[in-house]
Structures are given as C-alpha cells and as structure tokens.
N, C-alpha and C positions, 0 to 999 in steps of 0.2 A: 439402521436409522435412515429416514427419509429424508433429503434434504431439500427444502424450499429455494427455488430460483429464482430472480427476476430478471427477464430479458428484455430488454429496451432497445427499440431498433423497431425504425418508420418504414424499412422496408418489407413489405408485406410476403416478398417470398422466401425473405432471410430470414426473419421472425418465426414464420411458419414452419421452416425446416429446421431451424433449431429447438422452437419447443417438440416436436416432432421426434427427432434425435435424443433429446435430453428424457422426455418422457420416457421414452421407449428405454432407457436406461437406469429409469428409477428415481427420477428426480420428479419432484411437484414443484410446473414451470407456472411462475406467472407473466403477462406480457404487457407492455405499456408503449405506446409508440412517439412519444415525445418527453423531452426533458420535464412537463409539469406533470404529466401523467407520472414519469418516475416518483417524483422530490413525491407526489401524492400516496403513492406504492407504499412504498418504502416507512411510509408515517403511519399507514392503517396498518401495516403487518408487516412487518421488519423480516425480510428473508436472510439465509443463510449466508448467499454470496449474489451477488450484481453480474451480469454480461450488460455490457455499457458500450451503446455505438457512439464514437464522438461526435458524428454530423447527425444534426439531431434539429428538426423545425423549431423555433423558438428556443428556450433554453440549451445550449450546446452539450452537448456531455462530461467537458473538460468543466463546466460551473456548475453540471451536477455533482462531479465529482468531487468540487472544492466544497461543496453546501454540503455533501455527507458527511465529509473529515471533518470540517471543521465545528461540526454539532457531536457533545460527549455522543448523546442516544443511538448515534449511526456512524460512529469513527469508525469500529471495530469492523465494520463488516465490510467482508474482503470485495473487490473490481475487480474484472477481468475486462481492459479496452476491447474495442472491435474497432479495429478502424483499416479505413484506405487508406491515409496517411503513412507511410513508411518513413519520414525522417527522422534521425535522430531528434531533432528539435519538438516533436509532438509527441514521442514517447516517453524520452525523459521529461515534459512539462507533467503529462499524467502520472509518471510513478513516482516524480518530486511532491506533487499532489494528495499521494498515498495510496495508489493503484498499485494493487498485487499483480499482475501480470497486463497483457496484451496478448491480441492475434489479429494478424495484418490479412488485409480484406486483399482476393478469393481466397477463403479458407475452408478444409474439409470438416463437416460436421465431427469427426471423430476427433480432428485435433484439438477443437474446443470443448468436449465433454470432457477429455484425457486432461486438458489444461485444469478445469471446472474441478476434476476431481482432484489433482495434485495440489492446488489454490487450498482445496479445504483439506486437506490432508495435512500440508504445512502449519496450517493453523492448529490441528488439532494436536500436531507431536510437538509445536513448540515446546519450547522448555525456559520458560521465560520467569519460572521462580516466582509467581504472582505473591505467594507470602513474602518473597524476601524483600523488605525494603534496603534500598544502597545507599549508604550515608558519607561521605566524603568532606569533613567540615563542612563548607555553609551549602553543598550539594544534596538534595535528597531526592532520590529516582525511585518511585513506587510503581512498578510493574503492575501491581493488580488493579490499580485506578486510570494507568496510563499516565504518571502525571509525574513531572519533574519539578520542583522548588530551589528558591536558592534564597534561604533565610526564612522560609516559611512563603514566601511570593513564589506563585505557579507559573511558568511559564510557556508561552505560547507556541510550540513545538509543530513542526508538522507528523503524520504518522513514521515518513521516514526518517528524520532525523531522529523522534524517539528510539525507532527501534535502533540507528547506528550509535548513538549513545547509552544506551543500555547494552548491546551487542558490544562494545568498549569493556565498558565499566564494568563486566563482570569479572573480566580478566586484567587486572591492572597491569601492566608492563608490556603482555602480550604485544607483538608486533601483527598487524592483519591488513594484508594486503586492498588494493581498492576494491580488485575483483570478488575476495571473499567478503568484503561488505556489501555489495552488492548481490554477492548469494546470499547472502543470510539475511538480506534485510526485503527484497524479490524473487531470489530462487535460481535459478541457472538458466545459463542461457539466454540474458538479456541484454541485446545491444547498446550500453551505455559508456559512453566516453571515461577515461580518466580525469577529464576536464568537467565533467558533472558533477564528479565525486567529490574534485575539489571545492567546485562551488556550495555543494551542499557542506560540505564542513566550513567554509569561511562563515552562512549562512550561520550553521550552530553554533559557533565561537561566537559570532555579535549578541545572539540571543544570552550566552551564558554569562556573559561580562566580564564580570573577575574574574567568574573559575571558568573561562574558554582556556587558558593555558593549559587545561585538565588531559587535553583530546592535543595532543602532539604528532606533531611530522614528524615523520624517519624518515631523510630522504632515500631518494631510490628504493623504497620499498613500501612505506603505506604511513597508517596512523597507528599509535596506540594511548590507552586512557593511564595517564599517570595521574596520583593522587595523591 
C-alpha cells in the first residue's frame, strides 16, 4: 500500500530533500510551504500522515497542529514535528497538541522516513478495540468515534489525553508508569518530563468532573483507571 504524505516546510532545500528521500521510498509526497497552504492540503485530500515544520511564515505549525486536532475530519491523522526548537517546552506543547512524534532540525533524511514509517505503523497495529465501547457508570469512552461522554455530554478531550484515558480504562486497577504512558500514547523515545505527565492528567481530571477520581495516583509509581 502506498501511503500519501504531506510535507510542509518553507524551506526550499529541506522540502526538496525530503520529498526526494520519501519518494524514492515509496511514498506519494505532497508539499506545501506555509501554514495556509497546509490547513488548504489537508482539506482537498486528507493525506496519510503530516511532516510539519513548526517555523512556518504566517500561520506557525504549532496552530496548525491545534486546527487539525481539533476538527473531528483531520484529528486522526498522525504529525511528525520538524523543528529547530530542542526544548522541552516546544515539544511537549506539540505532542500535548496531539503530535505523534518529532525530529529535531539537522536531521538525516533516513531518520525521518524510519520515523514516517514507525508513526504509521503504530497506527495501524493499534489495538484500540474500535467496537468496544467502555462504560463506567455515568463514563462512556467510544474508541471507534474517538469520543468520551459523561451522561451522554461529549467531552472536549485533546488526542492525548484520549488516548491516556482509554490506555487506562482498559485495564482497570492496572498500575502504569508515566513513561509507559508516554509510550503508548507517542511511542518511545520521547523526551518528556514527568512533570508533563502530570499536568496533562490534572488537565483530564478538570475535564472529567465527577468521574476524574476514576484516573488515580499511585504514588512513586504512576496512575491507574479505578472504576
């Protein structure tokens, strides 16, 4: 199977050596060089997965990345950042965002194909139970819609806290460390804080209200979904 690209990225020789690279690999790349070309892409022909530079002329990447997630039609489809940027603070803003991965600018073209292909790979062995719906008194988490309720009211989730909420709730009691939420919810290998980890769970506890008591600390060692 042949998978559709879009690489976004104003610079002209970065751009060109990765659809270059990606081609030559068997991907069908397409290419856009600013934030509104993207958000434009993405609307006429919804590609497989994203390579998304975050300095970006006019719209930045980091508010394309927010307008993707947060529209149902383009949540789904995976990001790979590109950026200069190496802080902690800019990486975890984009995969709080619901960025599947990064690669930090000079990067070898094979490390981003190898990323490119792991991104959709993960996607495709998920095992996310799309029929099962998870019902927990007044909680209900549908996987195959993406969408969590609480009384029949959907709530506003980002892609990450979905997937560590449902990453929970399959296993009730299970104890899971920050770092394997982390992996399972971005993949390995990704520089983010235990202080990220936490904030993104206070973040999903305000949203759940009553049933945030659901998603429990274990100190010294993570979270798990009692119900």
């Amino acid at each position: 199977m042949t998978h559709s690209l879009l690489v976004v990225e104003d610079e002209q020789d970065i751009r060109e050596l990765l659809e270059y690279n990606l081609s030559r690999d068997g991907f069908h790349v397409r290419t856009a060089e600013t934030g509104e070309q993207a958000l434009q892409a993405v609307s006429s022909i919804p590609p497989d997965l994203i390579l998304l530079d975050l300095m970006l002329p006019g719209i930045d990447g980091l508010e394309v990345c927010r307008r993707l997630k947060s529209d149902g039609q383009t949540a789904n489809i995976p990001i790979v950042m590109l950026t200069a940027k190496d802080t902690e603070g800019d990486v975890v803003t984009g995969l709080e965002m619901g960025a599947d991965d990064y690669v930090t600018k000079p990067f070898s073209p094979k490390v981003v194909v190898a990323r490119a292909k792991a991104v959709l790979r993960r996607r495709a062995e998920a095992t996310y139970g799309e029929d099962e719906v998870l019902t927990f008194g007044d909680l209900t988490i549908h996987p195959g819609r993406h969408q969590v309720l609480i009384k029949e009211r959907p709530l506003d989730l980002t892609h990450s806290e979905f997937r560590v909420l449902h990453y929970l709730s399959r296993r009730p009691g299970w104890v899971f460390t920050r770092y394997q939420l982390v992996d399972a919810v971005h993949g390995e290998k990704h520089a983010v804080s235990d202080r990220s980890v936490d904030v993104m769970i206070v973040g999903l506890r305000r949203k759940l209200g009553d049933c945030g008591h659901m998603v429990e600390t274990v100190r010294g060692v993570g979270y798990r979904f009692r119900a």
